[in-house]
Structures are given as C-alpha cells and as structure tokens.
C-alpha positions as CSV (number, residue, x, y, z in Angstrom):
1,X,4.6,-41.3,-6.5
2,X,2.8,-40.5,-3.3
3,X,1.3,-36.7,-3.2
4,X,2.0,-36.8,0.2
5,X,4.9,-34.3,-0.1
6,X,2.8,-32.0,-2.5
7,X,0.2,-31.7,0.1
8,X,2.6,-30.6,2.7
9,X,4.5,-28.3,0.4
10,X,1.0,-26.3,-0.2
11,X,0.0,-26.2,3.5
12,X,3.2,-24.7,4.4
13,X,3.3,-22.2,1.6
14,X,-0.1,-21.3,3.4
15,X,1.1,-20.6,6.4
16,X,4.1,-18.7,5.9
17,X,2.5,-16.4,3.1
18,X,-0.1,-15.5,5.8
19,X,2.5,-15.4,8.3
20,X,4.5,-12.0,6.7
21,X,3.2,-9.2,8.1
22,X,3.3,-7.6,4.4
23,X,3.3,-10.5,1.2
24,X,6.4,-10.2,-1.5
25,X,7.9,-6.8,-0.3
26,X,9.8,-5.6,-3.2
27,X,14.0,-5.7,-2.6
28,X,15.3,-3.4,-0.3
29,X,17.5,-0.7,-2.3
30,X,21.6,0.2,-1.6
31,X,20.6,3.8,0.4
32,X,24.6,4.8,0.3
33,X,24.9,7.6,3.5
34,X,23.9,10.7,2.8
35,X,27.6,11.7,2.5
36,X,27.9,9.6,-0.9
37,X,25.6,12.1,-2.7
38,X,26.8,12.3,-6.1
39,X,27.9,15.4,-7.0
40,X,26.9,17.3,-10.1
41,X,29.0,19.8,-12.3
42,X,27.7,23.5,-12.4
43,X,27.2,25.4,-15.0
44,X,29.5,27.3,-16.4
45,X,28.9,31.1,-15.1
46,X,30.9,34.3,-15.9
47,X,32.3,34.9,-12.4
48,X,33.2,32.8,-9.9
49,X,30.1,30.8,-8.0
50,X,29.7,31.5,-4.3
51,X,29.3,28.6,-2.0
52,X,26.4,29.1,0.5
53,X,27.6,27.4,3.9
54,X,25.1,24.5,4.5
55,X,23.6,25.7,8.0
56,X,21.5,22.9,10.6
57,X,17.8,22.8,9.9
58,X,15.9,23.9,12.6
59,X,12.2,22.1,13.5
60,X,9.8,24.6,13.3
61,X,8.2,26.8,15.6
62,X,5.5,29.1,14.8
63,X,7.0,32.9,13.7
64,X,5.2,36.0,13.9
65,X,2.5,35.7,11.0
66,X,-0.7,34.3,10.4
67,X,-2.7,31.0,9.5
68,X,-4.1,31.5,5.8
69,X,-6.7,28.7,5.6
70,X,-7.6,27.3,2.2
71,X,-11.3,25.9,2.3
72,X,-12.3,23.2,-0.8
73,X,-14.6,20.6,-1.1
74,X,-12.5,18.0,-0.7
75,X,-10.0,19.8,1.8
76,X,-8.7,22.1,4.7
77,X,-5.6,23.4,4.5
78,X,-3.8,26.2,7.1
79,X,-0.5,27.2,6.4
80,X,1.4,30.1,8.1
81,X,2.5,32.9,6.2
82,X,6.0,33.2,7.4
83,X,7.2,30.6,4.6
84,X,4.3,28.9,4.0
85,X,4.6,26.2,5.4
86,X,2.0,23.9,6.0
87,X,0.5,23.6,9.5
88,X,-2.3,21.2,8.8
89,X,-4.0,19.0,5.4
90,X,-7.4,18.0,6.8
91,X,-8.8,15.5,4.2
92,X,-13.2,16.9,4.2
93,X,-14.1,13.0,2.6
94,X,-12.5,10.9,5.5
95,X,-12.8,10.2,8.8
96,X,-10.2,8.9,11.4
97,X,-12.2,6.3,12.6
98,X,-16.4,5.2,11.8
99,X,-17.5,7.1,15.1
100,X,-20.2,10.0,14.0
101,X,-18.3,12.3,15.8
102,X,-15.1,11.7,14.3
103,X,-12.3,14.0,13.4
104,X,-11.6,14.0,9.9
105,X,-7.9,12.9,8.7
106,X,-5.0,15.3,8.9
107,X,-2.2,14.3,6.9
108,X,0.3,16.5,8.4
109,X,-0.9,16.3,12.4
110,X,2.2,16.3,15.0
111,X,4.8,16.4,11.8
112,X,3.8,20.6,11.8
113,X,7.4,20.5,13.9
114,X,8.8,18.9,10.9
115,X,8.5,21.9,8.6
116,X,6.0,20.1,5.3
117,X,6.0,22.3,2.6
118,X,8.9,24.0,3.7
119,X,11.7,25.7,1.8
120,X,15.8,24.8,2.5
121,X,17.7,26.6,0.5
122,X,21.6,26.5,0.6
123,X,20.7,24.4,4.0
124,X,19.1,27.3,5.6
125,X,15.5,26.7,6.7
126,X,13.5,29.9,5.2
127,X,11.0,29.9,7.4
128,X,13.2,30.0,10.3
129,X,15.6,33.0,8.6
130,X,14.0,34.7,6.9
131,X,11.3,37.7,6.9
132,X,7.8,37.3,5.1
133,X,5.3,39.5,3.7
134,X,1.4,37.3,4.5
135,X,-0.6,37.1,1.3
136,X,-3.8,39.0,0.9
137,X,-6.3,36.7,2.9
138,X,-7.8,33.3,3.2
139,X,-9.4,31.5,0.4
140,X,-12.7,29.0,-0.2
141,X,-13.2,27.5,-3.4
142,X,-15.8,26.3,-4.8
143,X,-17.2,24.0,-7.9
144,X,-14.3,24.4,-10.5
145,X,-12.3,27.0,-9.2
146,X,-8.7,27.1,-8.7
147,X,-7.1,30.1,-7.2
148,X,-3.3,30.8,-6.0
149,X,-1.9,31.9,-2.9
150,X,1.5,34.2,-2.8
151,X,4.1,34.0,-0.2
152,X,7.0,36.6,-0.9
153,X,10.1,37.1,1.6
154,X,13.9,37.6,1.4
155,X,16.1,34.5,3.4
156,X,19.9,33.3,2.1
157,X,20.4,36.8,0.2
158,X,17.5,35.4,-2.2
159,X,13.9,37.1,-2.9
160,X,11.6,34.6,-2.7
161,X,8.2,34.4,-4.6
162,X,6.1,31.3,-3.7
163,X,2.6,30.8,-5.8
164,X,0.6,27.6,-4.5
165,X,-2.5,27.2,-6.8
166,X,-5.1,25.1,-5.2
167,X,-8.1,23.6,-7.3
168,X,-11.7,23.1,-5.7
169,X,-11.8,19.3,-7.4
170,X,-8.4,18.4,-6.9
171,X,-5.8,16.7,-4.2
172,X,-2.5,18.3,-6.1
173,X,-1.1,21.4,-5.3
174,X,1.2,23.2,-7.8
175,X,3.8,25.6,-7.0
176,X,5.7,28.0,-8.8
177,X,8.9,29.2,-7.6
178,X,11.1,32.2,-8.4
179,X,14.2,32.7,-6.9
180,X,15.8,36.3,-8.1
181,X,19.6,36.5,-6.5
182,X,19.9,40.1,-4.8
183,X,23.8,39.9,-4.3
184,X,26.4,40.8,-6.9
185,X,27.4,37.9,-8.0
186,X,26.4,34.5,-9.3
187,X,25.8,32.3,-6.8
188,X,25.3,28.0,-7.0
189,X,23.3,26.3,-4.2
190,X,20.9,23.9,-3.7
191,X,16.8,24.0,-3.2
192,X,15.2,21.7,-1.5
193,X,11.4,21.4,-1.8
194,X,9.8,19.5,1.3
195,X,7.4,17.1,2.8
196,X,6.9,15.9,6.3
197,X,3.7,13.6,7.9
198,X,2.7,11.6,10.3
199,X,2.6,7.7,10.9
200,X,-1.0,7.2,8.1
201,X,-1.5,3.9,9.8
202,X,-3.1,3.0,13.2
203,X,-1.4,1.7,16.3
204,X,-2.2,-1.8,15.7
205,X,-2.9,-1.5,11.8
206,X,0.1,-4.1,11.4
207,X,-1.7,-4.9,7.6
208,X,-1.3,-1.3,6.8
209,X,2.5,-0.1,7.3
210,X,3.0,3.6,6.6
211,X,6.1,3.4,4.2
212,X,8.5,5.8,2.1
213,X,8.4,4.9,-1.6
214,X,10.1,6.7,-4.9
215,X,10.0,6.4,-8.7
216,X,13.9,7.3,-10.2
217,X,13.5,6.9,-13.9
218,X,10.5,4.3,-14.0
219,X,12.5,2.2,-11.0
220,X,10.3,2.4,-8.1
221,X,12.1,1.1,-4.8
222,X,10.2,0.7,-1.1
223,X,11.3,1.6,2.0
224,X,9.2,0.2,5.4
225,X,11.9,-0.5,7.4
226,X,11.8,1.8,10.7
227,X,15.5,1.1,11.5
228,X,16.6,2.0,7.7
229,X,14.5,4.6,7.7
230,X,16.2,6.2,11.0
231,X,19.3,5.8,9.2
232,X,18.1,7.8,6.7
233,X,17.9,6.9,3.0
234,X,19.9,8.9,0.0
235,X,19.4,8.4,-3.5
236,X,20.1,10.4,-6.9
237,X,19.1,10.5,-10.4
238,X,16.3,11.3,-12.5
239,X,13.6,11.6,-10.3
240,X,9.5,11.2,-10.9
241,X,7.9,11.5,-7.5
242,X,8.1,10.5,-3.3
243,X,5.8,9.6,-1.2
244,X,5.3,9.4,2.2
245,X,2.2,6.7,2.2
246,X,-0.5,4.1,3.7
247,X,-2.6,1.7,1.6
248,X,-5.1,4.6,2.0
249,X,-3.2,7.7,1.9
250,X,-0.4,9.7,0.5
251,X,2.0,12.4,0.9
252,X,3.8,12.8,-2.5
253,X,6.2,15.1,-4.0
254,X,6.7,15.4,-7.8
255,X,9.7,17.7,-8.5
256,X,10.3,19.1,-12.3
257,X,13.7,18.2,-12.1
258,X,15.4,16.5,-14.5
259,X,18.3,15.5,-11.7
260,X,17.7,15.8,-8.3
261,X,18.4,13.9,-5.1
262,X,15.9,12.2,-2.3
263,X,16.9,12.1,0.8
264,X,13.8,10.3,3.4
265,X,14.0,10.1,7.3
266,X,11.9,9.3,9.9
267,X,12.5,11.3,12.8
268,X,10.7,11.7,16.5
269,X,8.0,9.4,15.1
270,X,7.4,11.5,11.8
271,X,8.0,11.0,8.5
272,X,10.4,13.4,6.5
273,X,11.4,14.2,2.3
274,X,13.4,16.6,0.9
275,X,14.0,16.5,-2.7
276,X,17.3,18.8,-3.4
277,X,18.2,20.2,-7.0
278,X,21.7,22.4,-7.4
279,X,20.7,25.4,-9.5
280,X,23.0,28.3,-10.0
281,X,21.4,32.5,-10.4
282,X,23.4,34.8,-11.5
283,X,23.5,38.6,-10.5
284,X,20.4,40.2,-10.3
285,X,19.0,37.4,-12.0
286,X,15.8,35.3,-11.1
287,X,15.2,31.5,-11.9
288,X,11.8,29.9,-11.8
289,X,11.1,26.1,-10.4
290,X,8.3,23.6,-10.8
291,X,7.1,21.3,-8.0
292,X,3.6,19.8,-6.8
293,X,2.6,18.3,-3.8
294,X,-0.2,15.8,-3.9
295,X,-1.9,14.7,-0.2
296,X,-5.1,12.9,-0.3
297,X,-6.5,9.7,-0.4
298,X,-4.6,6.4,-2.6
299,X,-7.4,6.4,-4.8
300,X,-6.1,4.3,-8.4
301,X,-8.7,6.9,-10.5
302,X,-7.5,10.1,-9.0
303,X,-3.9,8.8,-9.1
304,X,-4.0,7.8,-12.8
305,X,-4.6,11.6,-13.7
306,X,-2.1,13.3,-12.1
307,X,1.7,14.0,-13.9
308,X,5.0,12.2,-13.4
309,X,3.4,8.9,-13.5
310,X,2.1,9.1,-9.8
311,X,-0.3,6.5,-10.5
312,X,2.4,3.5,-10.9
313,X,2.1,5.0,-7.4
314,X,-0.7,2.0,-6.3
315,X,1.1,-1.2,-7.0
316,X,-0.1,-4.7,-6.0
317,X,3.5,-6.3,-6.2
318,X,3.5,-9.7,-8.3
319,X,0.0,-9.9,-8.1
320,X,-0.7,-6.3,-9.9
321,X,-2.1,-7.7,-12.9
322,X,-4.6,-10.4,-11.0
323,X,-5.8,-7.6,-8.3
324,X,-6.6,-4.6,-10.9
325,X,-9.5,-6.2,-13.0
326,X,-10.4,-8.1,-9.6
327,X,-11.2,-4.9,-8.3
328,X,-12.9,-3.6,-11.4
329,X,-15.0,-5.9,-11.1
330,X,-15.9,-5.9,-7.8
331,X,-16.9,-2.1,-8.1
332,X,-19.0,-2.8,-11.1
333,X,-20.9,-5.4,-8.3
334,X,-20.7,-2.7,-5.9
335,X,-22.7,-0.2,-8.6
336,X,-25.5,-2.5,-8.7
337,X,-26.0,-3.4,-4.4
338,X,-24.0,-1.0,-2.8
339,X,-22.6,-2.7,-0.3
340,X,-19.1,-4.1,-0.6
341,X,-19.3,-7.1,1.8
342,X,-22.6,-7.8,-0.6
343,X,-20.5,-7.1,-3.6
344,X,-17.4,-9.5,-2.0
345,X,-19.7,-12.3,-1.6
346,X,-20.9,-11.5,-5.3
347,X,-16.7,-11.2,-6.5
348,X,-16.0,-14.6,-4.7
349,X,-19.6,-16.7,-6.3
350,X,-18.4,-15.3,-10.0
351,X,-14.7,-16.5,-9.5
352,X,-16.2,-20.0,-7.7
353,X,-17.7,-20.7,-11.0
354,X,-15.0,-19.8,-13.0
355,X,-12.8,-22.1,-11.2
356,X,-15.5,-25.3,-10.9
357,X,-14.6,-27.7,-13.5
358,X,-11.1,-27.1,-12.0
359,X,-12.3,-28.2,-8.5
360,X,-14.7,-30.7,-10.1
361,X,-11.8,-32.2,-11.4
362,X,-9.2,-32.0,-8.2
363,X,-12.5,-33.9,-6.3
364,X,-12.8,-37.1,-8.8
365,X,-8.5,-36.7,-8.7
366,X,-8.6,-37.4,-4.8
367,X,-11.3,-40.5,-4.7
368,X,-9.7,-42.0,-7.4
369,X,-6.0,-41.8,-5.1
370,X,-8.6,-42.9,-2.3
371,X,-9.2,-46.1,-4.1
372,X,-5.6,-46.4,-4.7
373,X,-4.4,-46.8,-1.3
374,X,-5.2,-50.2,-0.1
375,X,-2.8,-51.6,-3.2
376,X,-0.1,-48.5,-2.1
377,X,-0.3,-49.7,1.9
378,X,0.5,-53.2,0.2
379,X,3.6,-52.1,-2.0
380,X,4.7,-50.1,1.4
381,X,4.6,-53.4,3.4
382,X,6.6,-55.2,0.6
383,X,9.1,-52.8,-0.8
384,X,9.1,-50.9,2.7
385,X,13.2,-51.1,2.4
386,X,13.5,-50.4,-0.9
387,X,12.7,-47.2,-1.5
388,X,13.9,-46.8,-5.2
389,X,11.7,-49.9,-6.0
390,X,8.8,-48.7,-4.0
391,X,8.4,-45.7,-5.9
392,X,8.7,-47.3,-8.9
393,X,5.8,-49.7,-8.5
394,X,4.1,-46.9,-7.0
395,X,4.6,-44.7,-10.1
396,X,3.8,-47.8,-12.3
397,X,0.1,-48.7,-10.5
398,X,-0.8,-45.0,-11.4
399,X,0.2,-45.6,-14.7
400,X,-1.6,-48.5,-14.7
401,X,-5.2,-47.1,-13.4
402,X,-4.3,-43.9,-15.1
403,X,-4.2,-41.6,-11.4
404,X,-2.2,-38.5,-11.6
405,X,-0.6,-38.0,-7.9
406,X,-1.1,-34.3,-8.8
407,X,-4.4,-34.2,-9.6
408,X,-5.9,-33.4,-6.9
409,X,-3.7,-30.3,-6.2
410,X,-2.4,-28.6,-9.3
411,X,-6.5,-27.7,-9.5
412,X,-5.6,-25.7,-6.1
413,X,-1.9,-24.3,-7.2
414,X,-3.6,-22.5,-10.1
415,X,-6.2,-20.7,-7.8
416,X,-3.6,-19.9,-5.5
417,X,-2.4,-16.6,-8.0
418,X,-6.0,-15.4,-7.8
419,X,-6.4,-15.8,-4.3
420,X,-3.2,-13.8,-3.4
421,X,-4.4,-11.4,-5.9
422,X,-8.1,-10.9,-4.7
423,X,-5.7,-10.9,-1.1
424,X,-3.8,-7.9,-2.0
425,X,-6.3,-6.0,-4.0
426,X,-9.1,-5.9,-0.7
427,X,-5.9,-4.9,1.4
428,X,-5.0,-2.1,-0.5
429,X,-8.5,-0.8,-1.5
430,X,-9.4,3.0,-0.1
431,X,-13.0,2.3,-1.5
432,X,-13.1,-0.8,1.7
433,X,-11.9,1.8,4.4
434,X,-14.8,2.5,6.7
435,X,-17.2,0.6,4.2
436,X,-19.9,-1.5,5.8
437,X,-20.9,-4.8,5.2
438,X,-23.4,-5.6,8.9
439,X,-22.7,-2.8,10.8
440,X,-24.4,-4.0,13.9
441,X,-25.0,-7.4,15.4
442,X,-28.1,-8.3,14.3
443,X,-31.0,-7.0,17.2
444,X,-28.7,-5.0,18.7
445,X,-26.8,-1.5,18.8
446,X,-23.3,-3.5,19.3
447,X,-21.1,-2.4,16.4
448,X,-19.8,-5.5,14.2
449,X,-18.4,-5.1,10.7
450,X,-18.7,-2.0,10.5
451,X,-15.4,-1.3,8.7
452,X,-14.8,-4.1,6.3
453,X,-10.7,-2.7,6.5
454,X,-10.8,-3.9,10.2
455,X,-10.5,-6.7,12.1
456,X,-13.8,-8.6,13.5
457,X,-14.2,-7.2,16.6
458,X,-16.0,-10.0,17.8
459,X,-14.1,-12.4,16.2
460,X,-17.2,-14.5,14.5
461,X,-16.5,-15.0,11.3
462,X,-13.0,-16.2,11.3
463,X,-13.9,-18.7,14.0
464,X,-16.6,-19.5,11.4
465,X,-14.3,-19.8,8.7
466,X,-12.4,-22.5,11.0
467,X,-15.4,-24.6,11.4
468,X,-16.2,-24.1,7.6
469,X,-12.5,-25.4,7.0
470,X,-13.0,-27.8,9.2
471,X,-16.5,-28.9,8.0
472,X,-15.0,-29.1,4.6
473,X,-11.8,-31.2,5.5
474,X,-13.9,-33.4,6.9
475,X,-15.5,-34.0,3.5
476,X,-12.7,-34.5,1.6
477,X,-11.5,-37.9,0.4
478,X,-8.9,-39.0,2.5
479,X,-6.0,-41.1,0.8
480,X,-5.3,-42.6,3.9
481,X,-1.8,-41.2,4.5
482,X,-1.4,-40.6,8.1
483,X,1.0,-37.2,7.6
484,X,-1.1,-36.1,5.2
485,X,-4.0,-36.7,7.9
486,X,-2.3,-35.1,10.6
487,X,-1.3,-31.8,8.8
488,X,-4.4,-31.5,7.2
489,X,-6.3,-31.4,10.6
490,X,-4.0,-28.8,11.8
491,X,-5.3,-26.8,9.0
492,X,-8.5,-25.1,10.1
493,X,-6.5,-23.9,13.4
494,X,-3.8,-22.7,12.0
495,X,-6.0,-20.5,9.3
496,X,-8.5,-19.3,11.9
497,X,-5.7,-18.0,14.3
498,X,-4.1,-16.0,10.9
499,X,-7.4,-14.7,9.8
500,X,-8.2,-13.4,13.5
501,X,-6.4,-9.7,13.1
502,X,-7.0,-10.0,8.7
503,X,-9.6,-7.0,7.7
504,X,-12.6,-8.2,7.9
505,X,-13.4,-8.1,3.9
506,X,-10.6,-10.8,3.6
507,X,-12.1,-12.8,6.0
508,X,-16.0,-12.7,4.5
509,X,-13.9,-13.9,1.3
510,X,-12.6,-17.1,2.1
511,X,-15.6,-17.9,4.4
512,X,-17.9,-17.5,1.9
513,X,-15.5,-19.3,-0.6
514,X,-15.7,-22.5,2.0
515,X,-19.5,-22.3,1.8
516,X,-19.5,-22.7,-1.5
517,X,-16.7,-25.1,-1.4
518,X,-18.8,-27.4,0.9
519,X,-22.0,-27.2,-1.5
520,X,-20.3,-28.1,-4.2
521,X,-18.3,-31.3,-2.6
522,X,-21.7,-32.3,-1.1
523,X,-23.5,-32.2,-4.7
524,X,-20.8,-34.3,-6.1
525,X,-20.8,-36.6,-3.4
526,X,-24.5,-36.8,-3.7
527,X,-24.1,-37.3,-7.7
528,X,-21.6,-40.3,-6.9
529,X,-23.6,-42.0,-4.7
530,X,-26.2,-42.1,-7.6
C-alpha cells in the first residue's frame, strides 16, 4: 500500500490544528436560562419565612464614602467604603505591556461599574441601598503580615459585618461574613458574593481568549463564547470555584457553600459572576459566611496552594500530562541561563535527542520506499485498472523487500503528542509573558523579541522557519508520488503564514527544531554516501 494517503492525512491534521484559534476546547455545557434555577428546600423555621422581593441590580456609581487603599508587595487594592466594593486590583509584579513606563495590570479597570466584590442580597445591591460606616483607615503590609479590613452597614433590613483579611505574600483575599436579621421574624433569602473584570486579553491577543470557567463537584466546564456568554450562563450544584480568566490572569471566586448557584455574564464589554446561596436567619439572629476572592497572576505554584482545588484551575486540555513536566523542565533550564528563548532552544535540543533513533529510523523508512518506486510506477502502468489487484502486488513487493508504507511516518505521529504538548504548555505559561529572548535587533535600538508571548514584530523568524521547512523538504527522500510532491511543497507556506501571529517562543521552537532536523538528515546522508 502506497503511503501517499498517510502523508496527506498528516499534513492536513497540520493545518487545521493550527488553524483553531484555541486547540481541543473542552464541550460546551447545557447553560439552562437563568429561569430554570433549581430550587432548594428551606429549612424548616419556627414561623413563617419572609420572601424578600428580588429588586434590579443597579451598576455602580460611587456613594458618599471613601477609597481605603490596601498597599502589599505584590498588590494595590482601593475599594470604597460604602459596601466595599472593589474600585481597582493593580497587580505590583506585572506590567501591561514591556514599555519602561508602563502601567501595571489592573484586574478590575472599566468593570468598577460592574460592582466586583460587591454584595446582592435578596436581589438588592448593598452598596446602592444601603448606609455604611468606613473602616478605620488604609492599610500597607509588609513581609508576612496579614491584617483585616471591616465594612459594617445595615441594607435589606440586615446588619452587615464584612472582614476582608489581606496577606502581604498572598493573591487570596478571605472574607468573613455576618449577617444578623434586625426584623422580627425569620426571614429566607439569598446572598450573592460577586466578581466583575475586564477583558485580561489584548485587542489582538486572538491566542489568549479571556474566558469564564467553573469547577461543580470536580466537573470543570469552559465558557469562551461571547454570544453564550451574552446569553448568560446558569448552573447549580456543589460548587468549588469561578473564574473570570486569561492564560496569564485570574479573577476567581471560591464560595464555602456546599450548594450554591453560578450565574456568568458578559455585559458592556465586562465580565460578570455572582455565586448565590439561599440561607434563612431567624429573628434577631446572625449567620456567618465563608468566601475568598483570588486575583493575580495564573501562576501553577501559587495556584497549587490555595483551597477548593483552584489549582485544577491551569489545565492544558488533552495534552495536560505532556505540557506539565515539559514545563518543569524547561524552568529547571531556565535556572541555569536565565533566559527562556535560551532555555526553549535548550527544551527543544533535549527532546531532539530523545526522539533521534525515531527520526533515524523514519529517514532509512523513506529511501528504502524511494528505491521502491520505479517497480510501484511499473505495477501502476500494468494493474492501472485494477485497483484491487494493484494494491495487492503493491502490498506484496513490500512484503517482499520487507518496506513498511508507514515507516516513514508513524516516527512523526508519535512526536506529534509532544509537540502539541510543548504547544500548549509555552501558550499558557505566565513565566513567557514579557520574557525576553533578543530584545533588540542586533546593532540597533529597534525592539525585536522582546516578549517571547508576542508575535514577531518583524516577522523574521517565522519567514525563517519557512525557508528552514523548505530547506528541509528539499532534503527529504522523495518517493516519487506526484500528490505527495505537490502537497508537500505547499507545506513551508502554509506553516509560515500560521506561525506569523504564533507567540514568538512557539515559533523559536519549531525553528530551531528544523535546524536540528536539517543537521541530522545531512549527517545521515553524509553517512550513506560512505
């Protein structure tokens, strides 16, 4: 059998992998309308619940108050006092872009409207109906410290007690909440704890989609889509944590509820949670909830340490098990030259010699079909009508000269998992964000890859690559196959004009992997030809 159709197969695999704007999204989840809640059974109380009527949730607008600013390390944060809700995250560690005089990263920006942080409670926004006492005055932390901030106002005939505890060397935020009921009688509602942010990826960041994604009782689902988003998205259950996030960044909220329900919008460009729980207080009574909000970078070692699982938060998709050691290791590189295009070129040498007996072997594959195909184009001629019979023969002169048709590309099918894996792991890498590998063109102040998360500006080394692709085509042993020959020199376009817009890191990868690719072919060549 001809591996003619093999050949094809693999080259457009290629091409529509790299053609998805995002590789193997996860299956879209049955968001039910918002109407389809399910409904929970109180619990039993001694006189009959009140009912507070849901009321529309206002955007917010800046009440009479104050900004309390908490200073840490690896944070800014301003909230107002009238409901504490939070007016802007700045992120101390990261810049928006690699300018010097950069501003650093906000996580909340224009979503301040939105409300993050905010309290609904019964469906009446707090910090729009209510009245608030400010706390004491700002606070700065240093080394170790953690230290609390107390909001305390009355809204939906509740007093409200609010404690945020921030920590100097840490992204989460943990709140304690009282609610005391100052009515007469026992009273079921719901309390929603929110989050709110703007889009955490660039205008033209099409690699890097700012998405909504949940964890309901170890079930995480994804939700990217703008128009479903819109919609809005509903779900219920047991739920760990939500995020609003990038490949970089995260907005999460991790509830201590044992049932609550998500409900995720994007609205006016901004991103929007609300993670509801029914709870019921009775007279005079107080009740005391658990939530923490985590906004920083999507860093897998910081991630790992936080509750409700948030780490499962970084996922690679199929790939996860390829792309975590592959980034190990390519840190442990990055220890030793600190540089990560220097430690990329490093990643893809070790895993070119892991893989060269493999290649070795596709090569001898190929020259021995070469050799073949003079006695094939003769069968072709005779048996040309007969396809059953022609196949047949065909199958029987590899048997014969013992040839494997697949040879030469089951070698390539096995490296494929690792590629796609090394592929996802430099996309989703905060440690490549703003990490430079030749920040300027040699001789020059022009900036070049400056930002191994970013595209070429210049476009030089994926044209490269193409030339490298095509350098290397050229040295491979042709079996003669005109299809074959046609799609195979339509190759090195078709790659260069994918890898133009790829981060750059990506594209040092698989140029570098030609390089070595071409060294190698031309030391077996050399070897045959003695």
């Amino acid at each position: 059998m001809d591996n003619k159709r093999v050949i094809i197969a693999l080259v457009l695999s290629f091409a529509v992998l790299f053609g998805w704007q995002y590789m193997f999204p996860p299956p879209k989840t049955t968001t039910p309308p918002p109407a389809a809640e399910q409904k929970q059974e109180a619990a039993p109380a001694p006189a009959p619940a009140q009912q507070i009527p849901p009321a529309p949730v206002a955007d917010y607008a800046p009440v009479p108050g104050r900004a309390v600013t908490v200073k840490t390390p690896l944070f800014t944060a301003v909230l107002n006092s009238s409901g504490g809700v939070l007016e802007r995250f700045s992120l101390e560690r990261f810049k928006e872009d690699i300018r010097p005089d950069s501003r650093t990263v906000d996580m909340v920006g224009d979503a301040r409207v939105k409300a993050p942080l905010g309290l609904i409670l019964g469906g009446v926004p707090t910090w729009h109906m209510g009245q608030w006492g400010a706390p004491a005055g700002d606070l700065t932390l240093a080394d170790r410290e953690a230290k609390t901030l107390t909001f305390v106002g009355d809204s939906a005939g509740f007093r409200i007690e609010r404690k945020l505890t921030f920590q100097a060397d840490s992204y989460l935020v943990r709140e304690e909440l009282t609610l005391t009921n100052l009515g007469g009688t026992p009273v079921q509602t719901r309390m929603s704890f929110t989050a709110a942010s703007k889009t955490l990826s660039g205008a033209s960041d099409s690699y890097n989609p700012t998405r909504v994604e949940y964890l309901f009782d170890k079930k995480s689902m994804t939700e990217k889509e703008k128009g479903d988003l819109e919609k809005g998205v509903s779900e219920s259950g047991p739920l760990n944590w939500a995020t609003i996030n990038s490949n970089y960044f995260i907005f999460a909220l991790l509830p201590q509820a044992e049932q609550a329900t998500l409900k995720a919008m994007l609205q006016d460009g901004v991103y929007r949670l609300a993670v509801d729980q029914d709870i019921q207080v009775e007279a005079g009574a107080a009740k005391t909830l658990h939530c923490s909000y985590y906004l920083g970078p999507m860093d897998r070692g910081i991630l790992s340490t936080m509750p409700a699982d948030l780490g499962s938060a970084v996922n690679f998709g199929w790939f996860h098990l390829l792309a975590v050691p592959l980034l190990w290791i390519l840190n442990w590189f990055y220890q030793f030259v600190h540089n990560y295009g220097l430690a990329i070129i490093l990643l893809t040498v070790l895993i070119k010699l892991i893989f060269w007996p493999l290649s070795q072997k596709s090569y001898k594959s190929m020259e021995q079909m070469k050799k073949l195909q003079p006695m094939i184009q003769k069968l072709r001629e005779k048996y040309g009508d007969d396809k059953q019979r022609l196949n047949q023969e065909i199958m029987h002169l590899h048997k014969t000269y013992k040839v494997s048709p697949l040879g030469g590309c089951l070698p390539m099918v096995v490296q494929i998992p690792v590629f796609f894996g090394l592929y996802k792991a430099l996309l989703g890498a905060v440690e490549l964000r703003h990490a430079p590998f030749i920040a300027h063109v040699p001789f020059t102040d022009l900036i070049w890859l400056a930002d191994l998360s970013a595209k070429d500006p210049y476009y030089v080394t994926p044209l490269i690559m193409g030339a490298t692709m095509f350098i290397q085509q050229r040295m491979t042993p042709s079996t003669g196959d005109p299809t074959q020959a046609k799609i195979m020199m339509f190759m090195p376009v078709v790659f260069t004009f994918l890898f133009l817009n790829f981060p750059s890191g990506l594209v040092v990868y698989w140029l570098v992997n030609n390089v070595l690719s071409i060294a190698q072919q031309w030391w077996m060549i050399r070897a045959q030809k003695k």
